[in-house]
C-alpha positions in Angstrom: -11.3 79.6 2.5 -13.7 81.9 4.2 -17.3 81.0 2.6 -20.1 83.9 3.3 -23.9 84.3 1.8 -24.1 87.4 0.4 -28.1 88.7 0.1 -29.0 90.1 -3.4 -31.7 91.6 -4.8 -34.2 90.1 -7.5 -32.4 92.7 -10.0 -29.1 90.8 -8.9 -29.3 87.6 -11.5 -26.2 88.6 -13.4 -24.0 88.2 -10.2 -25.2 84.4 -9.6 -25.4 84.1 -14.2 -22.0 82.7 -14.4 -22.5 79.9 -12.0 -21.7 76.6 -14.4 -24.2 74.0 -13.7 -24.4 70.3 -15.5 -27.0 70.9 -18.3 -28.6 67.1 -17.4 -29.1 68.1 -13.9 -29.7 72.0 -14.4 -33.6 71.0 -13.5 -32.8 69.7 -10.3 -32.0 73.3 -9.0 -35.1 74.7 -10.7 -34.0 75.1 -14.3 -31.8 77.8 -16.1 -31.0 80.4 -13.6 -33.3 83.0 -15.7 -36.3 80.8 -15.0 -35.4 80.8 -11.1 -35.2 84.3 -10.9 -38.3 84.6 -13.6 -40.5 82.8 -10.9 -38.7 84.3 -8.2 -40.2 87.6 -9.0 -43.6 86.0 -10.4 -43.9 84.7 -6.5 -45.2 86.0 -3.7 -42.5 88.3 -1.4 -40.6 86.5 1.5 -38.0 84.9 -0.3 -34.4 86.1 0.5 -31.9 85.1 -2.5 -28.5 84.8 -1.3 -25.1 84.3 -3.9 -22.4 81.6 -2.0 -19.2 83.9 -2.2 -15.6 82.8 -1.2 -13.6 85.8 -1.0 -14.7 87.9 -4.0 -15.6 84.7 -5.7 -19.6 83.8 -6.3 -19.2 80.3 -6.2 -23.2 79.2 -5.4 -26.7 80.5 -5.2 -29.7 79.5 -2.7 -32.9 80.7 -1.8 -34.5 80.7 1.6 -38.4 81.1 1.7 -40.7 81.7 4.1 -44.4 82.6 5.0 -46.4 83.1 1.9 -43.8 82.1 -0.2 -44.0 78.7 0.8 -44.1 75.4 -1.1 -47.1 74.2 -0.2 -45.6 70.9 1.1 -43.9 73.3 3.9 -45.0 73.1 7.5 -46.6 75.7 9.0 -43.8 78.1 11.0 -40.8 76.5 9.0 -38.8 78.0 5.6 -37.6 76.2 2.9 -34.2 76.1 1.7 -34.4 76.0 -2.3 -32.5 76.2 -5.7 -29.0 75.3 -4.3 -26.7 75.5 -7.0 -23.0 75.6 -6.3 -20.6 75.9 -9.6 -20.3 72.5 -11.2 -16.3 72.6 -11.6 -16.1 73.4 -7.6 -18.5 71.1 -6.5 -17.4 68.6 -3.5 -14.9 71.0 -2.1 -17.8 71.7 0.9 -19.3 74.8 -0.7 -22.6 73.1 -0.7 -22.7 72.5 3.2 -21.3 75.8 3.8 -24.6 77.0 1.7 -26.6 75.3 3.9 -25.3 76.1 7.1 -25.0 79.7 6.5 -28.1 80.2 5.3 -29.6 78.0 8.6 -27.3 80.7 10.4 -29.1 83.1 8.9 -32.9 82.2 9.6 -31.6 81.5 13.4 -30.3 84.9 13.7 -33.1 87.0 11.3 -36.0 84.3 11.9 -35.7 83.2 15.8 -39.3 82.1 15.9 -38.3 79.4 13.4 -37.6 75.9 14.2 -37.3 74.0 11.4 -36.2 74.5 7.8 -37.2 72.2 5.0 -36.2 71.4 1.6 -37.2 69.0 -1.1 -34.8 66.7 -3.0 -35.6 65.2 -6.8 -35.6 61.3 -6.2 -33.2 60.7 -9.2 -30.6 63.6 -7.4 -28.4 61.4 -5.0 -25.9 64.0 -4.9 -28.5 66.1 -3.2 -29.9 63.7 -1.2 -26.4 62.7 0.6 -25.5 66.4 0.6 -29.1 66.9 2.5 -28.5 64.2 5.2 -24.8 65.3 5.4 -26.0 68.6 6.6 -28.6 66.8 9.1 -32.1 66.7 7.2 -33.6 63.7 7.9 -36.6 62.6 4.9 -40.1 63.0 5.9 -41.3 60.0 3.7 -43.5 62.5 2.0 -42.9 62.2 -1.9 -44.4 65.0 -3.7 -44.7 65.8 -7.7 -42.8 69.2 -8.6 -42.1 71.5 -11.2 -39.5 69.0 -12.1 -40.6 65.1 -11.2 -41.0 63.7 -7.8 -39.5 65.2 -4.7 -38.7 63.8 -1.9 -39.8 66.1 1.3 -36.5 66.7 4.2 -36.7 68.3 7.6 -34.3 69.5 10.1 -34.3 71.1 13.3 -32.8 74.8 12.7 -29.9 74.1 15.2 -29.0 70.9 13.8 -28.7 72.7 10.6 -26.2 75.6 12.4 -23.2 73.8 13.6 -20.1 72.4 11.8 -20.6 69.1 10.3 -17.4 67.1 10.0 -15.6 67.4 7.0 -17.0 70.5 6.0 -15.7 73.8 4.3 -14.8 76.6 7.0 -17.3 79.4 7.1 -18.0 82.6 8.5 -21.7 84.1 9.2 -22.9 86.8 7.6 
């Protein structure tokens, strides 16, 4: 399995449309992926959407965001990891962490002034959470209402983010 982030554009949704996701927990990854890439283009620029490919196969879809395009619960000099949906019928197979790494890879490499990346977890999402501390974000204790209920706020240093955590799918950088 060779897992890669592919960057795509705003005018890109169709490729990422097919992703399956659990209609009880579609909110957790911001909605219906029309709404994500509705206030994806509503927001301000410095968000780099990215579809989770494994071989020609778009298997996820996550956002990195930086700058002005920050949530506002985001630390100065950090970006945000957001809207992580992997396809529900290939979910647990590592896809997730292989999201998150990659795209950690990729703020290292494109971003080196950046230390930290953040992301926010619904409280009722305990997938996400254990996926979160899987990958190495540790919660902040800051609880914070969103879009969709009450997140809670995680934080990681970027290189914790970059190496292989145990278990996980094998990747390759962009």
């Amino acid at each position: 399995m060779a897992v890669s982030l592919r960057p795509i554009s705003l005018d890109d949704q169709t490729l990422v449309a097919g992703i399956t996701v659990d209609p009880d927990t579609e909110s957790y990854s911001g909605g219906p992926i029309s709404d994500v890439f509705d206030q994806l283009r509503a927001s301000p620029p410095r968000q780099h959407a990215f579809a989770v490919v494994d071989g020609d196969r778009v298997v996820g879809f996550i956002v990195a965001r930086e700058e002005a395009a920050l949530p506002a619960w985001a630390e100065k000099g950090c970006m945000t990891l957001n809207n992580l949906r992997i396809d529900r019928h290939l979910q647990g197979r590592g896809y997730g962490k292989a999201a998150i790494r990659l795209a950690a890879q990729w703020i290292a490499r494109e971003r080196p002034a950046i230390t930290h990346v953040m992301s926010s977890v619904n409280v009722d999402n305990l997938a996400a959470l254990h996926l979160n501390l899987a990958c190495g974000l540790t919660p902040t204790g800051q609880i914070v209402e969103g879009r969709f209920g009450r997140q809670r706020i995680m934080i990681a240093p970027i290189q914790r983010l970059c190496i292989d955590q145990q278990g996980s799918t094998s990747t390759r950088s962009l």
